[in-house]
N, C-alpha and C positions, 0 to 999 in steps of 0.2 A: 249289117247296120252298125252304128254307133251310137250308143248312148251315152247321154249328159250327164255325171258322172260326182257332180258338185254339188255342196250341200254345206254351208255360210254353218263354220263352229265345228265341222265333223271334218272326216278323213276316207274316203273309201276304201277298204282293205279285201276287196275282192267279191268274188261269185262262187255260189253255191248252189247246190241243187235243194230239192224239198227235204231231202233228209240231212244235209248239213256238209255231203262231199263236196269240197271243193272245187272248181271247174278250172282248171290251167286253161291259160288265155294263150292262144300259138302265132296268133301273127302281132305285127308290128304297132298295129292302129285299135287293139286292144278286140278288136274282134273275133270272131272263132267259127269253125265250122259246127252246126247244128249236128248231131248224130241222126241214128235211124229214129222215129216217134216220135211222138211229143215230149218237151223235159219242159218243165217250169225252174228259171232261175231263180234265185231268192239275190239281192246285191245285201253286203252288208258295209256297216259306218258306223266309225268309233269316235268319241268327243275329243277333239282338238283342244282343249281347253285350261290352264292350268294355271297355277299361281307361284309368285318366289315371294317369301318373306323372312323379315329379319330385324335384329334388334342391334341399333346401336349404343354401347358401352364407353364409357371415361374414366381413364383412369388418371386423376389430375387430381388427387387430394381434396375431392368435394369441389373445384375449381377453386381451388386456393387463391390462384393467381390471376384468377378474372379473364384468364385468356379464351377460355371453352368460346367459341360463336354463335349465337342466336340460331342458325340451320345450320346442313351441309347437304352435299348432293352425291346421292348414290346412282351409281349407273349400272343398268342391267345387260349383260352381252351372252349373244346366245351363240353357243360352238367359240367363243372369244370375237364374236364380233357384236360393238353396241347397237344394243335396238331400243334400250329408253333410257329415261333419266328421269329421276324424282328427289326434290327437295324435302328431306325430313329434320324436324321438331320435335322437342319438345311436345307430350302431352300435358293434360292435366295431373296425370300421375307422377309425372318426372322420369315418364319412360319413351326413348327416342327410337319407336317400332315402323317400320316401313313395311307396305306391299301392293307387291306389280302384279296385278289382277286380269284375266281372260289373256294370257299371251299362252302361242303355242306353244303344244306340248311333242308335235312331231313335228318333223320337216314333210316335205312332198314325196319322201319314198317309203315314210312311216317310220321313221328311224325315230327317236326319243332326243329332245334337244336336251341340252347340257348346258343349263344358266349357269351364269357365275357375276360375280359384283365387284364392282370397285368403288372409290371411294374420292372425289376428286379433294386437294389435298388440302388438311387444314395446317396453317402457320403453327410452329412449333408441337406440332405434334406427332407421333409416329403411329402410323397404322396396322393392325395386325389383324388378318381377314379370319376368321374359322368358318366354312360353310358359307353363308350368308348372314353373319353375325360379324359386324365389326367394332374391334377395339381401340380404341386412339389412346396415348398413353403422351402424360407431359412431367416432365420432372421438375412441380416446385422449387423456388429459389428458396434457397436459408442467408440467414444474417445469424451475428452474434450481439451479445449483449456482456457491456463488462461494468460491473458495479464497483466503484473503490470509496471508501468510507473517509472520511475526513472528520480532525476532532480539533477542536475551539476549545480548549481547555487549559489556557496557559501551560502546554506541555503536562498535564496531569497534575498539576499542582497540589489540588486539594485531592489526590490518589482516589478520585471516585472512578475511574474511567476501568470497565469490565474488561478481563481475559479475553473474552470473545463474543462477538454480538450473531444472531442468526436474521439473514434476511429471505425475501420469498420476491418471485420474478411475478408479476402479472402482465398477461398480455391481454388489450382491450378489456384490463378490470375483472378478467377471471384468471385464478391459479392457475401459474404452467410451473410443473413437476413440485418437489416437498421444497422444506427450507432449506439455505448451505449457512454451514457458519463458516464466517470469516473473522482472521485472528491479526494479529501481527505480525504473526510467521508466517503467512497466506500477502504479509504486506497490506493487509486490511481490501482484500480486493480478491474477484472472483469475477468469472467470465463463462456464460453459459452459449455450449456453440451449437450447430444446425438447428438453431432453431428456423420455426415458416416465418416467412420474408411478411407474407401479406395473407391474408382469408377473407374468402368472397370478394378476390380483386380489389380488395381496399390493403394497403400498408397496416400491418397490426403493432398498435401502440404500445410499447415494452414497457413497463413500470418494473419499479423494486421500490419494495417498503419492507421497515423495518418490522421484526416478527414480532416482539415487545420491546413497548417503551422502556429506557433507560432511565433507571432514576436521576435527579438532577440535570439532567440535557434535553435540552428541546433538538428536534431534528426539522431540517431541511432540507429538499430535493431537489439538484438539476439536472433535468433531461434534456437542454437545449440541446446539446450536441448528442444526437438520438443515439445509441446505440451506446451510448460511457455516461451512464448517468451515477453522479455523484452526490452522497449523501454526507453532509454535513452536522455533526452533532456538538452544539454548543454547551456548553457549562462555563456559566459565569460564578468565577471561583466563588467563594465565601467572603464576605468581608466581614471586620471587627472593628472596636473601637476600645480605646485604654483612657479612661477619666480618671481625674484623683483631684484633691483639693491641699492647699494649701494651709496650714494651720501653723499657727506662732504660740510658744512657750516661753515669753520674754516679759511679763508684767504690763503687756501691754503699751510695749517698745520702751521703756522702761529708761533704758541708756541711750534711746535715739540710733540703736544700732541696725536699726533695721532694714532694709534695704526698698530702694523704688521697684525692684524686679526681682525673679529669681528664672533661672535656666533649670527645665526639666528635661532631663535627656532620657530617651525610650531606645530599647535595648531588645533584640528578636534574638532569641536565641544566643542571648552574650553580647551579642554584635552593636554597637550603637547606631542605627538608621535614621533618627529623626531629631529635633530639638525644640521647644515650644518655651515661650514665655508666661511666666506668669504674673499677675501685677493687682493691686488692689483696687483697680478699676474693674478687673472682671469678678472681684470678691476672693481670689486668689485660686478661683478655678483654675482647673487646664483641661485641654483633652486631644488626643490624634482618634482620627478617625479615617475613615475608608482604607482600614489596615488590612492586609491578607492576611484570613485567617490559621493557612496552613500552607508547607513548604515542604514539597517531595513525600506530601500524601502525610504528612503528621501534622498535628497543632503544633504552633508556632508557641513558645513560652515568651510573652510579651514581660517585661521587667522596667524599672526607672532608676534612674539615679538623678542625683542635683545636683549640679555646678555647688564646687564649695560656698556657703557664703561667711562671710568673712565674722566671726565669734558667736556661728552658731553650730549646732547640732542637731544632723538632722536624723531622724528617725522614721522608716520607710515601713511601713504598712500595708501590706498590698499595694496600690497605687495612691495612696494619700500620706503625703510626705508633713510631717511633723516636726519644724525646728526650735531649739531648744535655746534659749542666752544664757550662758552660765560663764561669768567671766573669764575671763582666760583660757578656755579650753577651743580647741579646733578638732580637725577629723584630714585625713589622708590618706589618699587611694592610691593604689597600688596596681598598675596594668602591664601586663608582660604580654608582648608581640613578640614574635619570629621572620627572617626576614631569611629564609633556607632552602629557596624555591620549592615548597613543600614538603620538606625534611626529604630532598631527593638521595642525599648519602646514607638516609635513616639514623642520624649522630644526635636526633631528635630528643631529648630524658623523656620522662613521664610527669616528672613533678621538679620543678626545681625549691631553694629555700632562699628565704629574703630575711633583710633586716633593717629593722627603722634605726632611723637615727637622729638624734635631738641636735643638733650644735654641735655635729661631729661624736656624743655619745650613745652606746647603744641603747636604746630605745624598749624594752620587753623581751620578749621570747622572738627567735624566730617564726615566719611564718613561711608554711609551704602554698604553693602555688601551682594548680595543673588543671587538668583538665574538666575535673569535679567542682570545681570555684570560677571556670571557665576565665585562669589565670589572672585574676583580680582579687584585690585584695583591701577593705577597708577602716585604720584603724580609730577609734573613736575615743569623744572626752579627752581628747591631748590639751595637755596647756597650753594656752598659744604665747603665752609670754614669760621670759624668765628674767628675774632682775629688770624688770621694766624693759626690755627690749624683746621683738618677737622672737621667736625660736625659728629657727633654722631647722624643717624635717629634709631628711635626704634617706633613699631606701639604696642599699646594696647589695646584691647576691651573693651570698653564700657559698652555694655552691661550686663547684669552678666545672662549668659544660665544656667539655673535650670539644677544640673545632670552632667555638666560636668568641665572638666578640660580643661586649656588650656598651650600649649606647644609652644613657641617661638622658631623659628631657624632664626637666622640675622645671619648666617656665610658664607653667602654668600652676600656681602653687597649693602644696593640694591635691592633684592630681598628679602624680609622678607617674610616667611610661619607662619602661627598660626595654627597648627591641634589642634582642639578641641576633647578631648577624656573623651568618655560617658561609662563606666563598663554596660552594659545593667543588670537592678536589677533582683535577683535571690531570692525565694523566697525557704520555704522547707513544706512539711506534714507530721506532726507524729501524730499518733495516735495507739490504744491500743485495744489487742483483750479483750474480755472479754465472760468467761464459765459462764453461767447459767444450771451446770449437777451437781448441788450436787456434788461438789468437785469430779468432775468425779466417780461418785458412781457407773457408771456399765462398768467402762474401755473402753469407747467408744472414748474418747477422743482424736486425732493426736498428733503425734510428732513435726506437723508445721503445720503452713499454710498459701498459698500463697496469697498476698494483691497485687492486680493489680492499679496501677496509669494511672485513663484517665487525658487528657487534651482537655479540649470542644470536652470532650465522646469518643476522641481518646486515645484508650490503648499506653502508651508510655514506664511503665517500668513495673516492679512485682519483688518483695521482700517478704523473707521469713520469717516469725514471728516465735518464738518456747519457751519452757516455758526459756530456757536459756536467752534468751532479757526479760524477764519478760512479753512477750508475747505483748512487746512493737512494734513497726515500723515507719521507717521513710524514706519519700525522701528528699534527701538536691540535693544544687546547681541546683534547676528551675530555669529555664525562666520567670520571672513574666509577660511580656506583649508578645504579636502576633501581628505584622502588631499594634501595637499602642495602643492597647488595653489587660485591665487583662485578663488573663488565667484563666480560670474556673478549678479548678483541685476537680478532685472525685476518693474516691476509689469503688472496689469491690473486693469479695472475693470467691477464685476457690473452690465450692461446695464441703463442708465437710460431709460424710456419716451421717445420721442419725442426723445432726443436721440442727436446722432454723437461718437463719441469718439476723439480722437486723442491718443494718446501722446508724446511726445519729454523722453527720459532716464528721470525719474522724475513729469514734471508731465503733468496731465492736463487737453487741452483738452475 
């Protein structure tokens, strides 16, 4: 006989007797000869039944970059061939666990099947299976971020602007990493690299701010062009202003000498920059204003003087000028320029001496003039008239400065200028090629060739020699001194084929 053998979820794995020996089955159609007596079989079945489970893994920076997918689909293949598919999620936990429930656990000859999984494929991701656990792995994008500082400060003017400022990067408004300070020698700029491109698939927004306020500057930020945001820090220099008032010491114009105007001329550091009127309509006020307070980070020494007026005496006060009527007397000033393209030979003195002069006689003592007087000079209570006619002042130098010339302007009278004017000396090099090739015995010889001029070893011109100059050369109109000192001048000469070149002075073998 044959029996039914099947049984939904199990597996039959054979026949036994009451006591548990097993009964080998001899023919083909699962049946068997009966022995001598009676035997009770017992059949036995085992569960068919079994599960694969598994947890999928991301490794994508917290999905950085928004790429992760809403599902994916795992599929289940048993011996390597597929028998399901299931779409896994997200739980409520944040954990993406899958399982393939009641699939066999043997085949039909009782063998033990061999699940394995795969993973159908996600865009930019890579897979890496362990087990029934798989990991998908994506490598975040980076950007960079370069900050360069920019300063509104009339060039440092008023020397408020810091050695070095410290800034800090925020992305989406929370710190990324400490502060950097950036200097001058950094070029005022810094650049933070691999940073994340984006977080939670959004672009993350780069800021930098300043780590503290700067005194005196306000700052501004542009990040338009994302990724070079520049920070701007203003400082609106200082300004000043220099008032003074006019006052008369004439009896109350007494002689009618007095004038409709006077000239007040304002003076920064020596220098005359401005000129203003003053008159009896404004009460003989004056004043400059919206002045720069300071110049290469120091105060500016703001100073006045007054156009002569004609038989008075003025008397300067801090900035409130006092003129004085005493008859016959004047005043004369005294201004020495240079004119030495910034004393470049250094033939420059320290101080030179002057001397006034009445009508052609000498006038007092000498007076020195330099740089402590800031080369001005102003004599006062001079008579202004002798024997009834004016005096004639004229100032001459003293001194005799090596090198230069000197150039009077009295036409303004009163004010006499002396520019002294120095030709800064120019010196020249000539010098001569010269062949050692047997009169050019094997036509090796150039059509020219180039003689370079250094000056303390800096290349400054090059000139072409050729047998037409008789293979002569020269530089004219040098510079004979630097900052005060001779020039060293050498030549060289641009590598001619096949020949050696020797040097001595300025000729060349």
């Amino acid at each position: 006989m044959k029996p039914d053998l099947s049984m939904s979820g199990y597996i039959f794995t054979g026949w036994h007797t009451e006591s548990g020996q097993k009964v080998t089955v001899k023919d083909n159609d699962s049946s068997f000869e009966m022995p001598n007596g009676d035997v009770e079989l017992v059949g036995y079945w085992i569960k068919n039944t079994t599960e694969v489970s598994g947890e999928k893994t991301w490794n994508d920076a917290d999905d950085q970059d928004g790429k992760r997918p809403d599902k994916i689909t795992v599929n289940l293949l048993a011996n390597g061939n597929p028998v399901k598919s299931m779409e896994v999620k997200s739980d409520a936990s944040g954990k993406w666990k899958y399982t393939f429930k009641d699939v066999a656990k043997y085949d039909n000859a009782g063998r033990e099947i061999v699940y394995t999984v795969t993973e159908n494929a996600v865009a930019e991701y890579t897979p890496a299976i362990s087990g029934y656990n798989i990991k998908n792995s994506y490598t975040p994008k980076k950007t960079s971020v370069t900050v360069t500082k920019r300063w509104d400060d009339s060039d440092n003017q008023d020397g408020k602007r810091p050695n070095s400022i410290k800034v800090q990067l925020y992305g989406n408004d929370d710190k990324v990493g400490n502060e950097v300070e950036i200097t001058d020698g950094s070029g005022w700029s810094y650049t933070w690299n691999n940073l994340p491109e984006k977080k939670a698939g959004k672009t993350i927004k780069y800021t930098v701010k300043e780590a503290e306020s700067i005194n005196g500057y306000t700052a501004s930020y542009n990040n338009e062009n994302q990724g070079n945001i520049i920070i701007s820090n203003k400082h609106v220099p200082e300004k000043t202003k220099v008032e003074g008032e006019k006052t008369w010491n004439d009896r109350n114009d007494q002689d009618g000498k007095r004038p409709k105007e006077i000239t007040v001329n304002l003076l920064a550091n020596g220098k005359e920059v401005k000129k203003v009127k003053a008159t009896a309509a404004n009460g003989w006020k004056y004043s400059f204003t919206d002045l720069p307070k300071y110049e290469n980070g120091r105060v500016i020494k703001y100073t006045v003087t007054e156009d002569a007026v004609n038989g008075y005496t003025p008397d300067i006060d801090g900035y409130n000028i006092r003129n004085s009527y005493t008859p016959e007397e004047t005043s004369v000033t005294v201004t020495k320029g240079w004119d030495d393209a910034n004393n470049q030979d250094g033939k420059r003195p320290k101080s030179v001496k002057v001397q006034l002069y009445a009508n052609g006689e000498k006038k007092g003592a000498e007076v020195e003039l330099g740089d402590g007087n800031i080369w001005t000079h102003t004599w006062t209570k001079l008579p202004k008239k002798a024997g009834g006619k004016d005096i004639e002042y004229t100032v001459k130098e003293t001194t005799k400065v090596e090198g230069y010339t000197a150039e009077v302007d009295n036409s303004n009278t009163g004010n006499i200028r002396i520019m002294n004017i120095h030709k800064p000396e120019v010196t020249e090099v000539n010098g001569k090629k010269v062949w050692n090739d047997k009169d050019d015995q094997d036509g090796k010889r150039p059509k020219e060739i180039t003689v370079n001029l250094l000056a303390n070893v800096r290349e400054v011109k090059n000139v072409k020699a050729t047998a037409a100059t008789d293979w002569k050369y020269s530089f004219t109109d040098l510079p004979k001194y630097e900052n005060g000192r001779v020039i060293k001048y050498t030549v060289t000469e641009n590598t001619v084929d096949d020949y050696n070149t020797e040097i001595e002075g300025y000729d060349i073998k």
